[in-house]
C-alpha positions as CSV (number, residue, x, y, z in Angstrom):
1,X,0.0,0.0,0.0
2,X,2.3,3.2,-1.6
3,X,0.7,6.8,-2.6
4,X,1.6,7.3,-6.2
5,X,1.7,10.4,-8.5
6,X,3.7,12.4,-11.7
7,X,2.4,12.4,-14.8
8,X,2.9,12.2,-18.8
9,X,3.9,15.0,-20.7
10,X,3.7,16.3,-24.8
11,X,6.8,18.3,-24.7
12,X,10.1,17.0,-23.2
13,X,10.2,18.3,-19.5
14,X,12.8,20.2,-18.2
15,X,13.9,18.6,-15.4
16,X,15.3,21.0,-13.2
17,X,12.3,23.2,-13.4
18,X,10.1,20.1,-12.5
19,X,11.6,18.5,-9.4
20,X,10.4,21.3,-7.1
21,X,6.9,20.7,-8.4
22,X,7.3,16.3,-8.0
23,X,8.9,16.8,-4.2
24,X,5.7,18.8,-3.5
25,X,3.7,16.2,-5.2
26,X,5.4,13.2,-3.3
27,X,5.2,15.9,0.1
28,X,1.4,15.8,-0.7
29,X,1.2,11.8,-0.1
30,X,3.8,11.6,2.3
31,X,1.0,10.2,5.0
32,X,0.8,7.2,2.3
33,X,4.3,5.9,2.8
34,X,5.9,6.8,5.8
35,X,8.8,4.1,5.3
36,X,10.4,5.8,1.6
37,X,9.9,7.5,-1.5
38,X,11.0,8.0,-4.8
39,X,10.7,10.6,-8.0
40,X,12.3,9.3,-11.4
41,X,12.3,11.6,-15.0
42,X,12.2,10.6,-17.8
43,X,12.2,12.8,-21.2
44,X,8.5,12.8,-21.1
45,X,7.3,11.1,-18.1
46,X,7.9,11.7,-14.3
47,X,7.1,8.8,-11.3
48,X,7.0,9.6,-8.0
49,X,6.3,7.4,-5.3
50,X,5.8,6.8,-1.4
51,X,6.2,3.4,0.3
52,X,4.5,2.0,2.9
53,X,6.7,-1.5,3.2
54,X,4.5,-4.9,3.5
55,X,6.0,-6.9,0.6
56,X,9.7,-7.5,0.3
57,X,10.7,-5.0,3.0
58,X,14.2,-4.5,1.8
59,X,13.7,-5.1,-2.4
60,X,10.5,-3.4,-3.2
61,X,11.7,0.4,-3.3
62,X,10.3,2.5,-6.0
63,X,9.8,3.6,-8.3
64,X,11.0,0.3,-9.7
65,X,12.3,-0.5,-13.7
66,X,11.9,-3.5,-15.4
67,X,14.7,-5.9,-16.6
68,X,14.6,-4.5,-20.2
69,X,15.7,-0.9,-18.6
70,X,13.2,0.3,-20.8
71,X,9.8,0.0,-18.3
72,X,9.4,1.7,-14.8
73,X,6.4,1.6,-12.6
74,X,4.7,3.0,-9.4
75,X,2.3,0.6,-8.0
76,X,-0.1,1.1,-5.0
77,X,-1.5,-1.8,-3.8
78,X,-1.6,-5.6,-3.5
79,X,-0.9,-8.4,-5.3
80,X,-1.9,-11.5,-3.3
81,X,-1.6,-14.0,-6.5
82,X,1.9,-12.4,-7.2
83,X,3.5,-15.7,-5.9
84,X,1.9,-18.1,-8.6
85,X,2.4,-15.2,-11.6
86,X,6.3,-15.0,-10.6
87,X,6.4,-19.0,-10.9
88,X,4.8,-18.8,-13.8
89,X,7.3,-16.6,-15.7
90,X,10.4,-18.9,-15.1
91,X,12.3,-17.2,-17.7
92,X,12.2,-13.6,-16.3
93,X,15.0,-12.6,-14.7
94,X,13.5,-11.1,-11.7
95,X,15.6,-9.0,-9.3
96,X,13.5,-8.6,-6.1
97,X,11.0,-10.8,-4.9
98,X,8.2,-7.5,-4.9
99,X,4.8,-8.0,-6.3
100,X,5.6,-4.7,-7.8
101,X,8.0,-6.5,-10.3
102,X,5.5,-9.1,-11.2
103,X,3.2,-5.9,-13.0
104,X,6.5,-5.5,-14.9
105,X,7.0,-9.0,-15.2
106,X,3.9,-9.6,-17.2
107,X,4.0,-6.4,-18.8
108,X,7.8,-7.4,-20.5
109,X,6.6,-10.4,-21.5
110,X,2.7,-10.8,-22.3
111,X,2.0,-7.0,-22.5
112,X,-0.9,-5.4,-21.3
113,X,-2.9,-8.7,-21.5
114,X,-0.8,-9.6,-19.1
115,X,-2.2,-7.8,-16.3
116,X,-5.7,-9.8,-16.8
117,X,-4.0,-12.7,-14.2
118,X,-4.1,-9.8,-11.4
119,X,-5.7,-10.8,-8.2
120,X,-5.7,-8.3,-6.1
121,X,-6.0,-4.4,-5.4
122,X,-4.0,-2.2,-7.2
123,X,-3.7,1.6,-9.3
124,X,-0.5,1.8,-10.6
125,X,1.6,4.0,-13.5
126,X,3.7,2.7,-16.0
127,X,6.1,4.3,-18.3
128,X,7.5,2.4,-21.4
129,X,10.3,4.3,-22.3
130,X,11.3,2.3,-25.5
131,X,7.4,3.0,-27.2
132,X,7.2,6.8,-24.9
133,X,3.8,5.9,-23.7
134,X,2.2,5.5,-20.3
135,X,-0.3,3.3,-18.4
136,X,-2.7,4.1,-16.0
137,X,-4.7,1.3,-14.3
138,X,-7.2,0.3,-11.6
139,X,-7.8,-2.6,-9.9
140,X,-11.7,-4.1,-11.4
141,X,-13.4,-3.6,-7.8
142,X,-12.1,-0.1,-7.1
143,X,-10.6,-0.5,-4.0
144,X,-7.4,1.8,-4.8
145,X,-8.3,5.1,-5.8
146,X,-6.5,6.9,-8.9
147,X,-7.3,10.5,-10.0
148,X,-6.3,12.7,-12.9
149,X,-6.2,15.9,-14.4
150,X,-5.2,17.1,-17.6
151,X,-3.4,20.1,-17.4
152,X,-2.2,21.9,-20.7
153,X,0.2,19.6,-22.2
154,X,0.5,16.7,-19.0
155,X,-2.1,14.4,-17.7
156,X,-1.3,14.4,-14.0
157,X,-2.3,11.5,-11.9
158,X,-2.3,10.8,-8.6
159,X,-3.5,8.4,-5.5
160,X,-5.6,11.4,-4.2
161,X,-6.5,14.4,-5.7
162,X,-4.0,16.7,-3.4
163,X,-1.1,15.2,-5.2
164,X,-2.3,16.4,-8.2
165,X,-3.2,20.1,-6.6
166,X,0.1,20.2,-5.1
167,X,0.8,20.5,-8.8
168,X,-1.2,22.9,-10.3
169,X,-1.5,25.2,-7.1
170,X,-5.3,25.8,-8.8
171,X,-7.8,24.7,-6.5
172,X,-11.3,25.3,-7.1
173,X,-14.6,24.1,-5.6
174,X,-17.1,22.1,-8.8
175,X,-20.8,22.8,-7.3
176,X,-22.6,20.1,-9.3
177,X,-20.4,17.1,-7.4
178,X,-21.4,19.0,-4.1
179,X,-24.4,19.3,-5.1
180,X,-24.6,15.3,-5.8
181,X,-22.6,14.7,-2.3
182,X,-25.2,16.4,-0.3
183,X,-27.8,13.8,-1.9
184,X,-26.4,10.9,-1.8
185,X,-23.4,11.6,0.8
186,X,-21.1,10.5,-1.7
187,X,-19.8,12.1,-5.0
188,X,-21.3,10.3,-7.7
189,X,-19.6,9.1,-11.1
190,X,-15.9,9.6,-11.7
191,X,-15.6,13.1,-10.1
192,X,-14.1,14.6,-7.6
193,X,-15.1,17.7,-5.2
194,X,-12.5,19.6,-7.2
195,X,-13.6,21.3,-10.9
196,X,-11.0,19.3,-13.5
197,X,-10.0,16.6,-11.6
198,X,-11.3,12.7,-12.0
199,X,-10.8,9.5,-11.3
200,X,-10.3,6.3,-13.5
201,X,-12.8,4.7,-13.2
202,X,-12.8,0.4,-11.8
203,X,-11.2,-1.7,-14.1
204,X,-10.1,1.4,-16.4
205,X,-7.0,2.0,-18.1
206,X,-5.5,5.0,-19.6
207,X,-2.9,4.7,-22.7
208,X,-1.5,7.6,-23.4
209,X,1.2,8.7,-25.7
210,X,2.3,12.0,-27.3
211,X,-0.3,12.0,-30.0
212,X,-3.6,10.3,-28.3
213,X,-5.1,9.7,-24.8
214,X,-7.5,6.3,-25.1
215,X,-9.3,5.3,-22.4
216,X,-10.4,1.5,-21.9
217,X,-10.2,-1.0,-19.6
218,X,-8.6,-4.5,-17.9
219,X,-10.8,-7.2,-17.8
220,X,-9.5,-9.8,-15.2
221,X,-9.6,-13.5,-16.2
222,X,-12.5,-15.6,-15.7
223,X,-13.5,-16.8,-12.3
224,X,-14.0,-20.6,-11.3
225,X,-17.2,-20.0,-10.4
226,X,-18.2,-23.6,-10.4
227,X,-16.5,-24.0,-6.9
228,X,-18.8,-24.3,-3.5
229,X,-19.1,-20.5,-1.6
230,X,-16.8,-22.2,0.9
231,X,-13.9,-23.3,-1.2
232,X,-14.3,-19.1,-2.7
233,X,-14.3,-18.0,0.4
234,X,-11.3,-19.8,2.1
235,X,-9.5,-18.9,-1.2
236,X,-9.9,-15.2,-0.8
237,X,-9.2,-14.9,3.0
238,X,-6.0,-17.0,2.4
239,X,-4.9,-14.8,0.1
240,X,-5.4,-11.6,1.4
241,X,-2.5,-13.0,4.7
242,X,0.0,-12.5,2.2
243,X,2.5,-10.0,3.8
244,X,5.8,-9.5,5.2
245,X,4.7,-7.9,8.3
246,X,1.6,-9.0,10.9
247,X,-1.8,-9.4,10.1
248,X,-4.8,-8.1,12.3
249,X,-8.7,-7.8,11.7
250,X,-11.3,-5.2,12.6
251,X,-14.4,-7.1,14.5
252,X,-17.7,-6.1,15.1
253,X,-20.4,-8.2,16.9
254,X,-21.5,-9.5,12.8
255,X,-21.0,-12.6,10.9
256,X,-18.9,-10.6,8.2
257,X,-16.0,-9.8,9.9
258,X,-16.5,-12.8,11.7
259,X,-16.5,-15.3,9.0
260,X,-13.3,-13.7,8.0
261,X,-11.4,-13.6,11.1
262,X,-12.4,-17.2,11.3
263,X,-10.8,-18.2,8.4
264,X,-7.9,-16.3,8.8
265,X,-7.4,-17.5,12.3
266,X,-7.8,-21.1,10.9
267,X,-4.5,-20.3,8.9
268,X,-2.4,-17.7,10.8
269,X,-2.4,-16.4,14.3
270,X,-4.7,-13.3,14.3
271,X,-5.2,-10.0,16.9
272,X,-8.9,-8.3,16.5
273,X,-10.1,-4.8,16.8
274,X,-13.1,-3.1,17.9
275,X,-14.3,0.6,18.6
276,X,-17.0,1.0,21.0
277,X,-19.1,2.1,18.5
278,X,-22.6,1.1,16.6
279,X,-26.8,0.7,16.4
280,X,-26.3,-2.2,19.4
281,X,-25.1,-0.8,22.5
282,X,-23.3,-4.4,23.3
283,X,-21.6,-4.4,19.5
284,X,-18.3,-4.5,21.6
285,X,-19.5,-6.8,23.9
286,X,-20.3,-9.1,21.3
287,X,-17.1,-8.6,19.3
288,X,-15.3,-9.5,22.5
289,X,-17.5,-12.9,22.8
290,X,-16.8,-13.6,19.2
291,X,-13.0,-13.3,19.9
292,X,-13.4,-15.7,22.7
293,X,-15.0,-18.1,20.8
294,X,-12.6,-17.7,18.2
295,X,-9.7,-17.8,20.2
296,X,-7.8,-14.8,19.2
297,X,-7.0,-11.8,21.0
298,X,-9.4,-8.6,20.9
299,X,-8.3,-5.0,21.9
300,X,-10.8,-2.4,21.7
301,X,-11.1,1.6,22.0
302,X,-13.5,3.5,23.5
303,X,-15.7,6.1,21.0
304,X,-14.2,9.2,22.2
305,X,-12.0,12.4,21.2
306,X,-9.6,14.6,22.4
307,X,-10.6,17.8,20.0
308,X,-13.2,17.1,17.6
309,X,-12.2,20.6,15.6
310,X,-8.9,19.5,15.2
311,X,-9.6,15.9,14.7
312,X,-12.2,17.1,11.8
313,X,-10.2,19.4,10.1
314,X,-7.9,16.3,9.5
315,X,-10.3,14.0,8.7
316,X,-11.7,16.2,5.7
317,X,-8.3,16.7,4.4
318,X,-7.2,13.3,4.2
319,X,-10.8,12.6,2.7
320,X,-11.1,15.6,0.3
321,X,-14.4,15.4,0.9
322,X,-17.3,15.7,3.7
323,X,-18.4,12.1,5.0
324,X,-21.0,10.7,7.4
325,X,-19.7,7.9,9.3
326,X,-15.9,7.7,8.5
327,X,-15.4,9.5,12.3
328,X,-15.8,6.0,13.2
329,X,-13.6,4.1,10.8
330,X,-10.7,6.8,11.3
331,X,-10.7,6.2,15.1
332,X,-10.6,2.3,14.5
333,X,-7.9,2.4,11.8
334,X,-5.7,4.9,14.3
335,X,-6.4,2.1,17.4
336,X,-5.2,-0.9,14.9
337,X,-2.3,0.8,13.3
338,X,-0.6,1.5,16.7
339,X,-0.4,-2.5,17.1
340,X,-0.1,-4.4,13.2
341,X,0.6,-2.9,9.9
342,X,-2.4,-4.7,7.7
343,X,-6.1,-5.0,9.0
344,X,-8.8,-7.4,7.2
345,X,-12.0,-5.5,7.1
346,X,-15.2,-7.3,6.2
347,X,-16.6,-4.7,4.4
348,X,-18.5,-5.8,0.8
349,X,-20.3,-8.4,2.7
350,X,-23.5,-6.5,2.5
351,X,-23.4,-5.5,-0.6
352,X,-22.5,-8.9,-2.4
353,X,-25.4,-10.8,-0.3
354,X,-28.0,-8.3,0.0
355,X,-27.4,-8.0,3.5
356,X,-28.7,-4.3,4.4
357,X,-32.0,-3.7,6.0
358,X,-32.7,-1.2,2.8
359,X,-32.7,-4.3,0.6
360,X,-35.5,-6.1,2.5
361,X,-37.5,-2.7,2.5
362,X,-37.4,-2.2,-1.3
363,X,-37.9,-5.7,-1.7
364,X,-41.4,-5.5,0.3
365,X,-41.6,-2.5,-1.8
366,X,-41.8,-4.4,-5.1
367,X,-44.0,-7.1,-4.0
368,X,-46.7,-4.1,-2.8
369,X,-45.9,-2.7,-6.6
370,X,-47.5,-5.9,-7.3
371,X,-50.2,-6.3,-5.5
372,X,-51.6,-3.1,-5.0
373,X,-54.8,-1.9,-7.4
374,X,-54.0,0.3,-10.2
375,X,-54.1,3.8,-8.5
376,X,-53.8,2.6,-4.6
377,X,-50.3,3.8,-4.4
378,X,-51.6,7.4,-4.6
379,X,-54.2,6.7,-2.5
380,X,-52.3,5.7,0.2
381,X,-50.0,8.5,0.2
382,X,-52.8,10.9,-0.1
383,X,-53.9,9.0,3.0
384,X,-50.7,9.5,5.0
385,X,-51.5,13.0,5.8
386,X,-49.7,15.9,5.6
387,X,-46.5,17.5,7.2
388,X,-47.8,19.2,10.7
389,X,-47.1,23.6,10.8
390,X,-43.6,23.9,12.5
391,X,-42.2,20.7,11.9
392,X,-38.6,20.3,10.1
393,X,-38.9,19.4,6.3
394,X,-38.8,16.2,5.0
395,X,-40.1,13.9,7.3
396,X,-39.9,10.2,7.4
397,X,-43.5,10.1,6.4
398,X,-42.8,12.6,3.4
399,X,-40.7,10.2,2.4
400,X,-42.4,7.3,2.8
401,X,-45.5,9.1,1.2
402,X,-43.0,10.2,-2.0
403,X,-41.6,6.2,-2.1
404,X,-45.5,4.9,-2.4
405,X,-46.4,8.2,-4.8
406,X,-43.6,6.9,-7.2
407,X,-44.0,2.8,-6.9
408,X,-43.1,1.3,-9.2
409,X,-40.3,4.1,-10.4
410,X,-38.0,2.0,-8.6
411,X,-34.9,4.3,-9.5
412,X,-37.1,6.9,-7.5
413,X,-37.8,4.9,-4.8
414,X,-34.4,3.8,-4.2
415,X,-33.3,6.6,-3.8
416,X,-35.9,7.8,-1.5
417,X,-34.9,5.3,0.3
418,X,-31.5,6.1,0.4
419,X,-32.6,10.0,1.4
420,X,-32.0,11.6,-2.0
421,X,-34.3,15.0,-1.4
422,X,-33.4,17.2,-4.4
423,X,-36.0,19.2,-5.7
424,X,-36.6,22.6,-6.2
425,X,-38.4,24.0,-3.3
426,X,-35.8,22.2,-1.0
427,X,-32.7,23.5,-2.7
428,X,-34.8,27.2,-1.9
429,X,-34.9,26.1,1.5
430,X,-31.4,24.5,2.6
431,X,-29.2,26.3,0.0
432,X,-27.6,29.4,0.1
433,X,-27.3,32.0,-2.7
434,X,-23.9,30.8,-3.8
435,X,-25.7,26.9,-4.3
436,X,-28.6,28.5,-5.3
437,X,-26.8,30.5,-8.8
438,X,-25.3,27.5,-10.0
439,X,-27.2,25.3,-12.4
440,X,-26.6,21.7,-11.0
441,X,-28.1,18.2,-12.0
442,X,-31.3,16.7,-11.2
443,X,-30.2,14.2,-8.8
444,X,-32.8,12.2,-9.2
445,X,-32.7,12.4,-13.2
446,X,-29.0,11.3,-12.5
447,X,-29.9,8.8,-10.7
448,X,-32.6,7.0,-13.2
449,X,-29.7,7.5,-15.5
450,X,-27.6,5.5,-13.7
451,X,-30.0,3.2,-12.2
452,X,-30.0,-0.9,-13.9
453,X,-32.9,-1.5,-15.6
454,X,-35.1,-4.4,-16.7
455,X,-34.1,-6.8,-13.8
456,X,-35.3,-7.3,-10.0
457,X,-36.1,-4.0,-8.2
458,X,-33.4,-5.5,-5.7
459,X,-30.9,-7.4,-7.9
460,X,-30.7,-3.7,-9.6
461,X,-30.1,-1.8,-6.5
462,X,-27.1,-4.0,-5.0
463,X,-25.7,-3.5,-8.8
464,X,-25.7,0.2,-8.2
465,X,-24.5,0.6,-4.9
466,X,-21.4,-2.3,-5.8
467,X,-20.7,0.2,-8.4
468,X,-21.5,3.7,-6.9
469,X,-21.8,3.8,-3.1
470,X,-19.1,1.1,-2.7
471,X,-16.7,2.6,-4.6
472,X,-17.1,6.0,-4.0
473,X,-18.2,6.3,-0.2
474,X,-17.0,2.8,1.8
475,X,-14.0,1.8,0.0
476,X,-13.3,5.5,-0.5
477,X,-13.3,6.3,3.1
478,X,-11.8,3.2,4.1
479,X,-8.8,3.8,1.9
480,X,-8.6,6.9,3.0
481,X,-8.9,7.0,7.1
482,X,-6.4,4.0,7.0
483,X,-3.3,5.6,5.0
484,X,-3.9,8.6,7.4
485,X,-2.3,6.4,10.0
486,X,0.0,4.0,8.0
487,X,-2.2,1.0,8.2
488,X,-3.3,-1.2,5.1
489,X,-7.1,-2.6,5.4
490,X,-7.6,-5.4,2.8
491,X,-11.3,-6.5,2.1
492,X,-11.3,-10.4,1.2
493,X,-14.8,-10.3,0.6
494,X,-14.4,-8.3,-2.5
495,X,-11.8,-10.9,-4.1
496,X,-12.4,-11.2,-7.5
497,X,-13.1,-14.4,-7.6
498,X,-15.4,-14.1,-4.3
499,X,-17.1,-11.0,-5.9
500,X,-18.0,-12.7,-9.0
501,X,-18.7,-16.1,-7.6
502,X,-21.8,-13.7,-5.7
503,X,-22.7,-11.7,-8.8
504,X,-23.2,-14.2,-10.9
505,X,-25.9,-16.1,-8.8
506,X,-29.6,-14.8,-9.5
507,X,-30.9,-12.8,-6.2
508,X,-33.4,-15.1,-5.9
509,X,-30.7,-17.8,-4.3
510,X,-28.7,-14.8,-2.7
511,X,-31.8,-13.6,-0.6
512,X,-35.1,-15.4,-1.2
513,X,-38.2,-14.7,-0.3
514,X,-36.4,-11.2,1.4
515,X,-33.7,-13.8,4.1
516,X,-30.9,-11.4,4.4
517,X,-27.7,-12.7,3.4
518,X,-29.8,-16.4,3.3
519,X,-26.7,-17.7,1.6
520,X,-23.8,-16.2,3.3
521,X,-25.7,-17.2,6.7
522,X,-25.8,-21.2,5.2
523,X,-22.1,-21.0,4.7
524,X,-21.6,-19.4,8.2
525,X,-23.7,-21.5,10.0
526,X,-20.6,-24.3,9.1
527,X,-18.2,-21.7,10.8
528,X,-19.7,-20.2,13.4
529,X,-21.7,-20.9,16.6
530,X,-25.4,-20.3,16.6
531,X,-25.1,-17.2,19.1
532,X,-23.2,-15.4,16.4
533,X,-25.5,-16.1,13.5
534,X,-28.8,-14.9,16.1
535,X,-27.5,-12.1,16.7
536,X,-29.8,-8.2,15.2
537,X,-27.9,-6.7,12.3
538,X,-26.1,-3.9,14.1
539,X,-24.8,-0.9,11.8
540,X,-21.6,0.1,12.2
541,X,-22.6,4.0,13.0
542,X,-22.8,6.5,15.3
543,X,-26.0,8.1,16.6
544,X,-25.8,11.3,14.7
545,X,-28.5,12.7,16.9
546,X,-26.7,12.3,20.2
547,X,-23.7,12.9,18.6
548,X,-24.7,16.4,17.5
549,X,-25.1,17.0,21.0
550,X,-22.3,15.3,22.2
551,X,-18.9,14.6,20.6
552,X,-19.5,16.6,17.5
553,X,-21.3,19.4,19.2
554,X,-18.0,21.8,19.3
555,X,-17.7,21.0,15.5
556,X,-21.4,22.0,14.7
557,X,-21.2,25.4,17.2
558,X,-17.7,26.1,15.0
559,X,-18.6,25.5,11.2
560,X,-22.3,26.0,11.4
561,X,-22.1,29.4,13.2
562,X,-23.6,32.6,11.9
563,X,-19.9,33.4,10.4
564,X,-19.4,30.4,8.7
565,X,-22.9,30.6,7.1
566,X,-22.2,34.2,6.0
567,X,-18.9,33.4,5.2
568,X,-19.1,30.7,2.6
569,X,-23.1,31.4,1.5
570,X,-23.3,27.8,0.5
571,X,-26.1,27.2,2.8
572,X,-29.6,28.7,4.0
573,X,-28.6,30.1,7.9
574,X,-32.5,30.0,8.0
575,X,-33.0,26.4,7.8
576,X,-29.7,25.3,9.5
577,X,-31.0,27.2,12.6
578,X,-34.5,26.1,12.9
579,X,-33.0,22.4,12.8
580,X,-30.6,23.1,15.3
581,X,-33.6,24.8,17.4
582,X,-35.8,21.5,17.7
583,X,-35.7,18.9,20.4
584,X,-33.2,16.1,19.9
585,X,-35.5,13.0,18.0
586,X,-34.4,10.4,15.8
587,X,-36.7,11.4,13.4
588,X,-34.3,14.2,12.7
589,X,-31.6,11.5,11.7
590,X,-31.6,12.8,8.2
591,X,-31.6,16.3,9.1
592,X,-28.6,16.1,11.1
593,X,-26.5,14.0,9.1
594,X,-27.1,16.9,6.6
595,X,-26.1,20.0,9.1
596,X,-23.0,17.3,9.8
597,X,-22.0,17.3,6.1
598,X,-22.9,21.0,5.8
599,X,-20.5,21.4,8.9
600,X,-17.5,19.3,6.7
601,X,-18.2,21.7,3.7
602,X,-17.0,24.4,5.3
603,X,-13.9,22.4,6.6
604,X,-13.3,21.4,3.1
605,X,-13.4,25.0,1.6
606,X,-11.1,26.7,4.6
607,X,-8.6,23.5,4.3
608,X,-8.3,23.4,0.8
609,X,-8.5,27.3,0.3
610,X,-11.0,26.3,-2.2
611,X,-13.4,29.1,-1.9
């Protein structure tokens, strides 16, 4: 796990005039590899890496050239299969024994076809000096982010987008991804909170040469998807405990991370981690009793800070973007990484086999779709009454009346589900007049865009969010709050052949008749002790409610104060403080988690002078 950045440029570079700008670009990522770094020039290419050291601790420096003297690479990421590809290419004169040499390896000898044998997670650069032309390329799941810019003449690229500011020194808020943030608390597509810059997108590649820029993509090899859920399983945990240096896991009280710190603990000797954090009071409690069972040691942390400004102000920089529940994930990543150097995480367990209580909902959803008269939907809402004078806009019950209004627009309703709000007389009501000027997207038209069509109402929803929400909100953040603190979080349940094994079953046998994670839970029930299995789904989240009057109050009373407001004019002071002026309730959940992005805004455009 490495930061990587440079770029690829038309006209020869002059190479004294460029090093300043490369040492600020490695500076940038220095948080990505604390143990080295690297810039290398070429006549029309630059490569600059940081190292954090987990594979061939002494050999794997970068950036690293291949045994022709004509390739080069930075690489971020793992390859767990690298052992079997380096067997394979017996006539390759290898010179380390770094996964990072087996993406030159293949490259030398098979080309870019090469790269389809990849297991793992991975964005790397290349630079073939012999044809002048560069490769950009991310792993098929999106787990390792990659961003780039073209700037006159150079495409810059980089692990996150501050590497690639660093560069430019032109930083510049885009509206229309904020816009799309503060709907679906993630921004959608291939962009990036910053006008110009983007990201590859999963599985893409970028060939690039003086003359053309094509964009395509890396299809990995098949998977064998004939084997038993089991034998996939066991596979991908095993191979994510390739490393040089000691594995941990993060627990919760759930069967994900469970099933995996099972099966890693059936091949290695495993430490657990927990944060005192969650929907179940006892979620540490029961993480505890799972480590008991399991037999492996279990520290935990208690769900608590020291300055919340200060904590926040780092949080958004490291994240380049406002976030709802990576508080959480931050403090657990800084907990493991001051005791093991790689963490499994069992996130993609949910989204693979349907296990969120959203997919149950829209699932009822569709089958009321079905049965209901011609007409009854409308009836019904029109039948759920009205929004009393004085409460806070949009309710629960607005919602819920909108979802049954729209049935069976399931596009709409997921994402009613999912607390997309935009339309016009709520932009009039939360924005401000610098929001309210720009022309942005119809969320909602984006959306049903985006949205699968012609399939299961459910099938179609865990296809968008494996593609959307995944990527650019859970694996996003969890790249993100673990490289603040040195620690590399591998996610065995999104191994490719694990991931396809589950997406190429029909949802039907996933989750039928609307069992959560029915198949997942057969598997586990081989693994794990019925106590485990019983246990209430328990959301790894914090109580935004309380927390707006707890932990996070200082942040609120800082970037949502009368100066901030007037300051930045993103937002309506009007509606932020008649929210802040009701009673605590959990039917405000949605409201506050929108003052607590609104809050991170501000953070953004004061840390990244983006204003």
């Amino acid at each position: 796990m490495c930061g990587i950045s440079g770029f690829f440029s038309q006209p020869p570079i002059d190479e004294a005039a460029q090093i300043p700008k490369l040492e600020k670009m490695r500076a940038a990522l220095a948080h990505r590899g604390p143990d080295g770094s690297g810039i290398t020039t070429f006549r029309h290419a630059a490569l600059v890496h940081n190292r954090l050291a987990i594979i061939d601790l002494d050999g794997g420096a970068q950036p690293l050239s291949g045994a022709s003297g004509d390739t080069s690479i930075v690489f971020n990421g793992e390859i767990y299969n690298y052992r079997e590809l380096r067997a394979s290419l017996k006539h390759y004169p290898f010179r380390t024994h770094s996964d990072t040499e087996v993406l030159l390896a293949l490259y030398e000898t098979e080309g870019t076809a090469g790269w389809r044998r990849l297991r793992g997670m991975y964005a790397f650069a290349l630079w073939d000096n012999a044809l002048q032309k560069g490769f950009l390329v991310r792993d098929p799941m999106g787990i390792k982010p990659l961003f780039y810019a073209q700037v006159g003449d150079r495409l810059l690229f980089a692990s996150e987008a501050k590497g690639i500011l660093a560069y430019t020194n032109e930083v510049s808020l885009d509206p229309e991804a904020l816009h799309q943030l503060l709907n679906f608390r993630y921004v959608t597509g291939n962009a990036s909170l910053f006008r110009g810059v983007r990201q590859l997108p999963p599985a893409g590649m970028i060939a690039w040469d003086r003359d053309q820029v094509d964009f395509s993509g890396i299809t990995p090899a098949p998977a064998p998807l004939e084997r038993e859920l089991g034998i996939t399983f066991r596979t991908a945990v095993e191979r994510h405990l390739v490393s040089d240096v000691p594995v941990g896991c993060f627990l919760s009280g759930g069967i994900d991370s469970a099933l995996v710190a099972k099966l890693a603990a059936d091949r290695i000797r495993i430490s657990s981690y927990t944060l005192e954090v969650g929907d179940d009071p006892g979620e540490a409690d029961n993480a505890q009793e799972t480590a008991r069972w399991l037999a492996i040691s279990n520290q935990r942390a208690p769900f608590a800070l020291d300055d919340p400004i200060a904590m926040h102000r780092e949080l958004v920089w490291h994240l380049e973007t406002p976030k709802v529940n990576a508080l959480q994930g931050a403090m657990l990543a800084a907990f493991t990484a001051r005791h093991v150097k790689v963490a499994l995480s069992g996130l993609g367990g949910d989204e693979l086999f349907f296990g969120y209580n959203a997919h149950r909902l829209l699932w009822l959803a569709q089958i009321a779709g079905r049965l209901l008269p011609f007409g009854a939907n409308r009836l019904l809402a029109l039948a759920a009454g009205k929004r009393k004078a004085g409460s806070a806009p949009w309710t629960e019950t607005e919602r819920t009346v909108r979802m049954l209004e729209t049935l069976p627009d399931w596009a709409r309703v997921y994402g009613l589900l999912r607390n997309v709000w935009d339309a016009p007389t709520l932009r009039r009501t939360i924005y401000g007049e610098r929001m309210r000027d720009q022309r942005l997207p119809d969320s909602f038209q984006w959306l049903t865009g985006a949205f699968p069509r012609g399939k299961d109402a459910v099938a179609a929803m865990a296809e968008f969010e494996l593609k959307n929400k995944l990527v650019n909100d859970l694996l996003w953040q969890e790249d993100r709050v673990s490289m603040r603190v040195g620690l590399e979080t591998r996610v065995p349940f999104l191994d490719w052949d694990l991931a396809q094994w589950a997406l190429h079953r029909p949802r039907s046998d996933l989750m039928p008749w609307g069992r959560r994670k029915f198949r997942l839970r057969q598997f586990a029930a081989t693994q794990l002790p019925p106590a485990i299995l019983q246990r209430p789904k328990s959301g790894f989240q914090m109580d935004i409610v309380a927390a707006a009057h707890g932990i996070l109050k200082p942040v609120f009373a800082e970037y949502l104060s009368d100066e901030r407001l007037r300051r930045h004019r993103l937002f309506n002071p009007a509606f932020v403080h008649s929210i802040r002026r009701l009673p605590p309730s959990k039917g405000l959940r949605w409201h506050y988690f929108l003052l607590y992005l609104m809050a991170q805004s501000h953070i953004f455009l004061e840390e990244f002078d983006a204003g």
